[in-house]
C-alpha positions as CSV (number, residue, x, y, z in Angstrom):
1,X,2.1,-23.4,0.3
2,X,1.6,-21.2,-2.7
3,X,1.7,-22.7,-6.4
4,X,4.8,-20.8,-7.7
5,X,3.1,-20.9,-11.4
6,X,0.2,-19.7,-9.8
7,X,1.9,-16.9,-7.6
8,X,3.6,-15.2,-11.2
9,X,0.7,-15.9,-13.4
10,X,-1.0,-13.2,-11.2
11,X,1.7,-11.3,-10.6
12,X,2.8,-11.0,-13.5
13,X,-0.8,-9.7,-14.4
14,X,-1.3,-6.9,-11.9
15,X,2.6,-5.7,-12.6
16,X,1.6,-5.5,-16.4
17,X,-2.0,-3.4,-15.6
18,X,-0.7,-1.3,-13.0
19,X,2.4,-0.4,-14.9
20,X,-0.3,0.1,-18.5
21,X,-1.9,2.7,-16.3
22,X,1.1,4.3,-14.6
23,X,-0.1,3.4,-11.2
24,X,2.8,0.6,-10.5
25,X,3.8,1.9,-7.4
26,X,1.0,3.0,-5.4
27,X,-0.1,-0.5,-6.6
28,X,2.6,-2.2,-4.9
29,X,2.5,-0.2,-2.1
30,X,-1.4,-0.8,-1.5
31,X,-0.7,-4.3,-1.5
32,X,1.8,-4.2,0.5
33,X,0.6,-2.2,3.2
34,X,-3.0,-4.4,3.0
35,X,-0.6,-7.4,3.3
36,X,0.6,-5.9,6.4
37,X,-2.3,-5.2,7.6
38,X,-3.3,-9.2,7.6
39,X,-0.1,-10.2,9.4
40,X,-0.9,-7.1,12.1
41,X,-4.2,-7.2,12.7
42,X,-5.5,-11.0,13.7
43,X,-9.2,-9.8,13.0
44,X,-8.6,-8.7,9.4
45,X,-6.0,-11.5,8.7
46,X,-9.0,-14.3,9.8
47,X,-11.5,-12.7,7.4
48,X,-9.4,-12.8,4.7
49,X,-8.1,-16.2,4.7
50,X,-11.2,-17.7,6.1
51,X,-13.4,-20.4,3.6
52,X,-16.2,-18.3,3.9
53,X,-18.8,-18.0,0.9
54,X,-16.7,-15.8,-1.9
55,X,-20.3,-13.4,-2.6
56,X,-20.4,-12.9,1.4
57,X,-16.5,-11.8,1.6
58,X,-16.7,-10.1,-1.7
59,X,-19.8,-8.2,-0.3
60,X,-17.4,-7.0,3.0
61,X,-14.4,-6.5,1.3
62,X,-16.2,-3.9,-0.8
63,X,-17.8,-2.3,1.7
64,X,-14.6,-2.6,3.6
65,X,-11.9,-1.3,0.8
66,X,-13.3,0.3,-1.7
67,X,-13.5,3.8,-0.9
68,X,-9.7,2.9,0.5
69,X,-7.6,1.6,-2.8
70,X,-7.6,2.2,-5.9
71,X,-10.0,0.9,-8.4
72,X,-7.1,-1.6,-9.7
73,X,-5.9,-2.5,-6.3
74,X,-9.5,-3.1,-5.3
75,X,-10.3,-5.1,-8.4
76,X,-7.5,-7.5,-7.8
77,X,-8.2,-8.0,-4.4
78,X,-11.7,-9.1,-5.8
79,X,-10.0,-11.4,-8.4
80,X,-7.9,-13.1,-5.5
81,X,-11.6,-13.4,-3.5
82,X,-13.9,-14.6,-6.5
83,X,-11.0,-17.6,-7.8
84,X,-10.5,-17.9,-3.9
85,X,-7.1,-16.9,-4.2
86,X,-6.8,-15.0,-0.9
87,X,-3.7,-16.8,0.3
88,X,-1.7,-16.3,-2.2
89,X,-1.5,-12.4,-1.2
90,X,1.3,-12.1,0.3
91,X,3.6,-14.4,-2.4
92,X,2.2,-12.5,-5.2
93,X,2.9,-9.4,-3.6
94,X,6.3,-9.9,-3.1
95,X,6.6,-10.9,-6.9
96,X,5.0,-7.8,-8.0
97,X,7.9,-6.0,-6.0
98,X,10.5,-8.2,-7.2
99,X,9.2,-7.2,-10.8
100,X,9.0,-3.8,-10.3
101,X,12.3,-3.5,-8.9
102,X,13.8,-5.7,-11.6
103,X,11.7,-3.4,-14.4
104,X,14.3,-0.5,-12.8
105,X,11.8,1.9,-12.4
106,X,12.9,4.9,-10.5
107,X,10.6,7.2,-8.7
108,X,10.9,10.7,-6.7
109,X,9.6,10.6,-3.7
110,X,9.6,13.5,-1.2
111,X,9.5,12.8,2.9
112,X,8.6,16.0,4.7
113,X,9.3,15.9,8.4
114,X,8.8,18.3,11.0
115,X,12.6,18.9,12.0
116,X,15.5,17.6,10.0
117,X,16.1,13.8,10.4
118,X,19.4,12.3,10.9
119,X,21.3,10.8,8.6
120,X,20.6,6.8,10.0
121,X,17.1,7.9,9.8
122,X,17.6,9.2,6.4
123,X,18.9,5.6,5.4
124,X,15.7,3.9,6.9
125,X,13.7,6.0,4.9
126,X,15.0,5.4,1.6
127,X,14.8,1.7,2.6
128,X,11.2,1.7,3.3
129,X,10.5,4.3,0.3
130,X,12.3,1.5,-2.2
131,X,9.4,-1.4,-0.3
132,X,6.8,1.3,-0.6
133,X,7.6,2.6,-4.8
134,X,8.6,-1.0,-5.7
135,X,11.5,0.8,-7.5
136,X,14.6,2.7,-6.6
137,X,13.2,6.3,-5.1
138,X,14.6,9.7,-5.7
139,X,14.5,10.5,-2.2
140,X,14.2,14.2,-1.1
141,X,13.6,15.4,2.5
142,X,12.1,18.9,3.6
143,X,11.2,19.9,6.9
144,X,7.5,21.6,7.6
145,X,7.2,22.6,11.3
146,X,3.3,22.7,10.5
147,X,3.4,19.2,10.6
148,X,4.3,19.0,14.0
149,X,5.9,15.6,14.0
150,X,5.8,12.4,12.4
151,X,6.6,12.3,8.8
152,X,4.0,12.7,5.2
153,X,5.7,10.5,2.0
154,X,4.3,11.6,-1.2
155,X,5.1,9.6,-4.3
156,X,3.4,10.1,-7.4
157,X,-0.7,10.4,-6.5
158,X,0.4,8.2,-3.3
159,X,0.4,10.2,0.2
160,X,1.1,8.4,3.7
161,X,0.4,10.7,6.2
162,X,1.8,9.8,9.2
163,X,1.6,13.6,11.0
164,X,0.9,14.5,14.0
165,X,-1.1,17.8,12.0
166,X,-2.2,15.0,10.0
167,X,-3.6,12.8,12.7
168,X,-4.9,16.2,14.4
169,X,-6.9,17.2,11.2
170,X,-8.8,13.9,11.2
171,X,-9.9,13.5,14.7
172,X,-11.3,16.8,14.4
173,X,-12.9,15.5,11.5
174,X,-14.5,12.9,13.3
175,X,-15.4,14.8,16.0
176,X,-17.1,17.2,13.4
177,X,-19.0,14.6,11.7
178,X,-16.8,14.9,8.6
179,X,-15.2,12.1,7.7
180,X,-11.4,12.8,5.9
181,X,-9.3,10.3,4.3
């Protein structure tokens, strides 16, 4: 079980450095989709919160993650590695929501769908958009048929691009030999 002192004293950090650099919620929202990620995928949840040498993990995360967070996200995650932290993850990372919500920050977000969503859908948007910002979103919906299905959310510098165009674009990148993120 997770050392409640322990669990704010680091949340409490990355909610005052993400919020210094105005990157609060893509910050909570990279954690919280990497937390996720360890409950969904077995493989990546083993590594993680295996006792494995912390220069050996450190060495795989980064070749791993970097290119795939941000700098801070990636730096914390390094943190939680080097003090051997790693399973306190998922605590810390729903303190840094519940301090981010509490801090009352609102954010616009915009969800762009290929037709226009109903309104119980509309609800279960905003839902996951207030996990996602770690604040109370400004939800607006538009409708791109270019996208083809699926749905993009773009919050500040924060884009989850769950298209069908979107998926489209980067298998043709792969079949290319260009890789797009």
């Amino acid at each position: 079980m997770a050392d409640p002192e322990i669990t704010l004293c680091y949340s409490r950090a990355i909610f005052a450095a993400a919020r210094q650099l105005g990157l609060l919620e893509a910050t909570v929202a990279e954690l919280t989709a990497f937390t996720a990620a360890l409950a969904v995928h077995p493989e990546l949840g083993s590594f993680w919160y295996a006792r494995l040498p912390a220069a050996k993990k450190a060495a795989v995360a980064t070749a791993a993650l970097q290119d795939r967070l941000s700098a801070l996200t990636f730096n914390f995650l390094q943190v939680l590695i080097r003090r051997r932290r790693e399973r306190y993850l998922p605590s810390v990372t729903r303190s840094l929501t519940a301090l981010a919500q509490k801090a009352g920050e609102r954010r616009a977000v915009l969800v762009v769908s290929a037709v226009s969503l109903p309104d119980d859908l509309r609800g279960e948007l905003r839902r996951l958009c207030a996990v996602i910002t770690g604040a109370q979103p400004e939800v607006e919906f538009a409708v791109d048929a270019d996208i083809l299905g699926g749905i993009v959310i773009r919050t500040g510098g924060l884009v989850i691009d769950a298209s069908v165009r979107g998926r489209l674009d980067a298998v043709a990148g792969l079949l290319s030999g260009k890789v797009t993120r």
